[in-house]
C-alpha positions as CSV (number, residue, x, y, z in Angstrom):
1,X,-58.5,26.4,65.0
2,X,-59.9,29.1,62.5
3,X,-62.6,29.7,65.1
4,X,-60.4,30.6,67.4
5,X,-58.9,33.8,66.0
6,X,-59.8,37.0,66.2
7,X,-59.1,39.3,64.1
8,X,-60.0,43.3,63.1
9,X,-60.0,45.9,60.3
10,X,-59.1,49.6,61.5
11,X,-58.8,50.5,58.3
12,X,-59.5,49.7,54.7
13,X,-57.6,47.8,52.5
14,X,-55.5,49.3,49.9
15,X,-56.6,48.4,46.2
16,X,-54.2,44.9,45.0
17,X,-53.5,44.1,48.5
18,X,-53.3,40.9,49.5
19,X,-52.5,38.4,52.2
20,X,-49.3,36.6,52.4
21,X,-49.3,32.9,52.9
22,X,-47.0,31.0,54.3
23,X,-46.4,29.7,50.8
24,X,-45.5,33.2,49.9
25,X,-42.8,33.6,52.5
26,X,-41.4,30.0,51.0
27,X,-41.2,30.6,47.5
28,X,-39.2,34.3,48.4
29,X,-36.7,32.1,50.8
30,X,-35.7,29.7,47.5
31,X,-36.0,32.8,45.3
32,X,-33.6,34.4,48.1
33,X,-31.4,31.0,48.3
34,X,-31.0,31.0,44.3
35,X,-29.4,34.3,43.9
36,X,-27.2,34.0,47.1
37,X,-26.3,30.7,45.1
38,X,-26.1,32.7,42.2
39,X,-23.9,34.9,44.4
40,X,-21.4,32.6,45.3
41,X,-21.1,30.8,41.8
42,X,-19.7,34.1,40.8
43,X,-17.7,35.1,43.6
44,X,-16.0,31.7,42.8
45,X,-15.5,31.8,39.7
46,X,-13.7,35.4,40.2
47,X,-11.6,34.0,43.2
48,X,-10.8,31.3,40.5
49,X,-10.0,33.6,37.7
50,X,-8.2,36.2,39.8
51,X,-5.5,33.4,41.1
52,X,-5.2,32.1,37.6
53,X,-3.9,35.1,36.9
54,X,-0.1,34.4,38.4
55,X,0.0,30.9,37.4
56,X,1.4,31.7,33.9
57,X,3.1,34.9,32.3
58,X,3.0,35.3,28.1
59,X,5.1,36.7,25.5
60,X,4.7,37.7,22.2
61,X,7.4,36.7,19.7
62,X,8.7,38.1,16.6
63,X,6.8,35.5,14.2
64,X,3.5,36.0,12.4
65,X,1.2,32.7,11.8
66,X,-0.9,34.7,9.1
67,X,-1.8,38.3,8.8
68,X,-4.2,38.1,11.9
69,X,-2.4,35.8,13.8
70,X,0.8,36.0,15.8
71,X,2.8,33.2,18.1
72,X,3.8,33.7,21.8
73,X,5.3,31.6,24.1
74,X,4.3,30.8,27.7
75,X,5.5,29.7,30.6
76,X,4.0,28.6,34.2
77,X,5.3,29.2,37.5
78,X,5.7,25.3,38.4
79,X,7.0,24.0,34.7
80,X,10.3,24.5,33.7
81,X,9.1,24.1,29.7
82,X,8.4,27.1,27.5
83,X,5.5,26.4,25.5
84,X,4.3,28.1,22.2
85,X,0.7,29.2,21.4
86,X,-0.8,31.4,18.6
87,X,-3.5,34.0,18.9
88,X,-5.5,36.8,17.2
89,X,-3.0,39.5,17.7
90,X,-6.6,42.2,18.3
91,X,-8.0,40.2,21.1
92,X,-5.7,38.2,22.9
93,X,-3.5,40.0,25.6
94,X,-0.1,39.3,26.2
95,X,3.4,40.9,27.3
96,X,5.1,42.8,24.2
97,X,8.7,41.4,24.0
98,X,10.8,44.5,22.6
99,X,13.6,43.3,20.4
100,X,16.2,46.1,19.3
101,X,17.8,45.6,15.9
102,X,21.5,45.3,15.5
């Protein structure tokens, strides 16, 4: 079959140059099928996150735990119970409840 090419140089091969094999052309197509996988893991797990986000609403309350640490409650859009949680009040984001004195 090899006898059967033929094949000529115009012109002269760049320095590093080199000839791709099929084998080239297979390793960039899983290289290429990793990061669209790669792609989609993450576009899933942002569609996942992003609808998350209306499935429950949180509320600080009044009440410390600790001096770093403050309840809230929560609730979800398909319970009818109001649960309590605590968190780091410096990294955890929740709704401020404004309570007026009396």
């Amino acid at each position: 079959f090899v006898n059967m090419c033929n094949a000529s140089q115009d012109e002269e091969i760049p320095e590093g140059s080199r000839i791709v094999t099929s084998d080239d052309v297979f390793d960039f197509m899983l290289d290429l099928r990793a990061i669209n996988q790669g792609v989609e893991n993450k576009r899933s797990e942002l569609k996942d996150e992003f609808y998350s986000m209306y499935q429950y609403a949180t509320f600080w309350t009044s009440d410390m735990k600790d001096d770093e640490t403050a309840y809230y409650r929560y609730i979800y859009f398909d319970q009818n119970d109001v649960l309590l949680g605590s968190a780091d009040k410096e990294s955890f984001g929740a709704s401020v409840r404004c309570v007026r004195d009396e």
